[in-house]
C-alpha positions in Angstrom: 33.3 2.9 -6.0 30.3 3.6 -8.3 28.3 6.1 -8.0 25.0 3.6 -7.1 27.5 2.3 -4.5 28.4 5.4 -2.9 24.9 6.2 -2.6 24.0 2.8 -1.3 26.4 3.4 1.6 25.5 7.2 2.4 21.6 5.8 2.7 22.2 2.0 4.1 20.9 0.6 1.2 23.5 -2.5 1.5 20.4 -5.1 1.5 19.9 -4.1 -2.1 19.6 -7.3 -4.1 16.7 -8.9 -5.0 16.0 -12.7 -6.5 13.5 -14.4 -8.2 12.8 -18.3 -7.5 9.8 -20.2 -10.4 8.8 -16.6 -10.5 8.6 -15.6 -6.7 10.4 -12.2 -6.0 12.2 -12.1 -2.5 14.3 -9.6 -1.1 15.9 -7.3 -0.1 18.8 -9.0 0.8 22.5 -8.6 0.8 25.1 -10.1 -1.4 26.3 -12.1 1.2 22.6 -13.4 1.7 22.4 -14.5 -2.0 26.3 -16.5 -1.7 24.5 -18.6 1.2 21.7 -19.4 -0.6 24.1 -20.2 -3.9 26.3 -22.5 -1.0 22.8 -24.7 0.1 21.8 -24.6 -3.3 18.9 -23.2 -2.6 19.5 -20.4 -5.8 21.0 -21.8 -8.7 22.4 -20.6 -11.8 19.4 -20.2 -13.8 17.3 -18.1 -10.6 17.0 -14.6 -11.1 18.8 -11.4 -9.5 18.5 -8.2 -9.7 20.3 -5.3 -7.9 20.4 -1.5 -8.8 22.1 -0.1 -11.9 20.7 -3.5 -13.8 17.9 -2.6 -16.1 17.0 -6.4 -16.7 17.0 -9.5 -14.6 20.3 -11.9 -15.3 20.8 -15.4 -14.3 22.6 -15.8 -11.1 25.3 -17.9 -12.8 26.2 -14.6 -15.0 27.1 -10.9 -14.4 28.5 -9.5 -11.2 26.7 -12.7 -9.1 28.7 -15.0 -11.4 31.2 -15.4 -8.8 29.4 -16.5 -6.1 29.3 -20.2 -7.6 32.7 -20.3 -7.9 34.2 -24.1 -6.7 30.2 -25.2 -6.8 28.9 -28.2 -8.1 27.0 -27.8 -11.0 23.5 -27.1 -11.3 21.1 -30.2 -11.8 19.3 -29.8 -14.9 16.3 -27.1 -14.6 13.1 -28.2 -15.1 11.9 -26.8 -18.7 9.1 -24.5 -18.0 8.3 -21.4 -18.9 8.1 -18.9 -16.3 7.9 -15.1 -16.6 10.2 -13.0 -14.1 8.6 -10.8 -11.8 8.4 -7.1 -12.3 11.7 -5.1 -11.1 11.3 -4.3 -7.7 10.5 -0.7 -6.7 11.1 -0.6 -3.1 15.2 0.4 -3.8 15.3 4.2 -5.2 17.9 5.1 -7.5 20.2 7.4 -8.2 17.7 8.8 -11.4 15.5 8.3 -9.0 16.9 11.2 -6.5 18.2 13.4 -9.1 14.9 13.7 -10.4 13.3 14.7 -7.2 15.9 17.3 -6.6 15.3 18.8 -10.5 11.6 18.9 -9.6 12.1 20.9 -6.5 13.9 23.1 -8.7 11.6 23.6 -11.3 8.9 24.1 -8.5 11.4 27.1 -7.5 8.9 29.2 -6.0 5.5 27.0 -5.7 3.9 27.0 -2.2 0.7 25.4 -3.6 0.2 21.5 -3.6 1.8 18.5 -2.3 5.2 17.0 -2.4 5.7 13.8 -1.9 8.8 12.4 0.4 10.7 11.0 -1.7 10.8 14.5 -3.8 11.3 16.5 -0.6 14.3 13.7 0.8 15.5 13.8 -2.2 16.4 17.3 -2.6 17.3 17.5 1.2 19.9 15.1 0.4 21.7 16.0 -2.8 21.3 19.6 -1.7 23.3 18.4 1.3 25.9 16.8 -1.0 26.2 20.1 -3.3 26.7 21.6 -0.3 29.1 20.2 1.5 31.5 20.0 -1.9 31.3 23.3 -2.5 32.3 24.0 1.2 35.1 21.6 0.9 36.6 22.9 -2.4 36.6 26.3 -1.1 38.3 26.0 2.4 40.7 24.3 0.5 41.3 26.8 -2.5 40.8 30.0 -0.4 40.7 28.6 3.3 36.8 29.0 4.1 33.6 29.2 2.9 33.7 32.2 0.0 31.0 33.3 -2.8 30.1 30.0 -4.8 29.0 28.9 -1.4 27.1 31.7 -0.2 25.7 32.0 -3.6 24.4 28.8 -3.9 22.8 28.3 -0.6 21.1 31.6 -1.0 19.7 30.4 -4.1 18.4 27.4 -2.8 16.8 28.8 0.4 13.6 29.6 -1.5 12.8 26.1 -2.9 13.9 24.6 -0.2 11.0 26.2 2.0 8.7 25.7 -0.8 9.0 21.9 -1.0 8.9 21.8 3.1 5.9 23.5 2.8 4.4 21.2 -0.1 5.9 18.4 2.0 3.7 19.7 4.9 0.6 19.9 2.4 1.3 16.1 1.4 0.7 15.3 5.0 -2.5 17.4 5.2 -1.0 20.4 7.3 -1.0 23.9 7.2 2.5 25.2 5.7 2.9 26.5 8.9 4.5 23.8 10.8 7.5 24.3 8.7 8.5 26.7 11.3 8.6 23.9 14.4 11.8 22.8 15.4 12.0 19.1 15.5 8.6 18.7 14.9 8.9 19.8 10.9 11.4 16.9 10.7 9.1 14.1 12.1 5.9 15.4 9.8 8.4 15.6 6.7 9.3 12.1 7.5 5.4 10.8 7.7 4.2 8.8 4.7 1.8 10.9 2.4 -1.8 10.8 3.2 -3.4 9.0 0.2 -6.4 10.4 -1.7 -7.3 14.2 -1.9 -6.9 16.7 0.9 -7.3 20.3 1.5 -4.3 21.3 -0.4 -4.5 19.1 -3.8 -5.0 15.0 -5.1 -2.2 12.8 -3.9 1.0 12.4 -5.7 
């Protein structure tokens, strides 16, 4: 499994492929979506897809949706006009995407000032998680338990990780504070930013 699959199943980011019909995005929908649409001929070999890891649209009849028109009748011939694609869509992070937001929380090691948005503060959360959890795995099965790359590295990241939650807090125009609510620090790290400037800084 790749390593934009894996994340697409950790985050249930299977409805991750997007078309483009005379120009019209639609999506997201799954593979399984775009093979019904190939069977009704509703998308033909010269529509546009996109899904993550691609940095260009590709016709439907090449590339890894090739397949799908397998034992299909062949397209009738497209009508010559010049259409421009869509831009990519934006809605589907990454995997550069979430690296970077962890790296910025890290470079922010020690910043309580100013905003962060979600997708920074998620970000980090989960790859932290990931780190985590690997290091914890590796060492109960070298040495039988957690031991000192564990300890050290969750230590280290105790600081920015209170920083972004209370940046995270700023973004939704709140006092730092409510980092310290059980439960409560979850929903308001969840909430959407509040556009514009606030209080603590302009919006990301």
């Amino acid at each position: 499994m790749t390593t934009t699959a894996l994340w697409g199943v950790l985050f249930g980011m299977g409805a991750n492929y997007f078309y483009a019909v005379k120009g019209q995005l639609q999506g997201p929908v799954t593979l399984d979506h775009i093979k019904s649409l190939a069977l009704r001929q509703e998308l033909k070999r010269s529509d546009l897809v996109w899904t993550e890891g691609m940095a260009f649209w590709q016709a439907a009849g090449e590339g890894v949706t090739a397949a799908i028109f397998d034992g299909l009748p062949p397209d009738l011939e497209p009508v010559k006009e010049i259409i421009s694609p869509p831009p990519l869509p934006t809605e589907v992070a990454n995997i550069s995407n979430i690296v970077d937001g962890y790296l910025r929380v890290l470079t922010n090691y020690a910043v309580f000032d100013g905003r962060a948005s979600r997708r920074e503060f998620w970000s980090f959360f989960f790859v932290n998680s990931f780190f985590e959890l690997i290091l914890w795995f590796m060492e109960v099965i070298v040495i039988g338990g957690p031991g000192i790359l564990y300890s050290i590295y969750c230590l280290g990241v105790v600081i920015p990780f209170i920083a972004a939650g209370v940046r995270r807090m700023h973004d939704t125009n709140r006092s730092g504070w409510w980092v310290l609510m059980p439960i409560g620090n979850l929903i308001y790290w969840a909430e959407e930013s509040k556009p514009g400037t606030n209080r603590f800084g302009p919006g990301l």
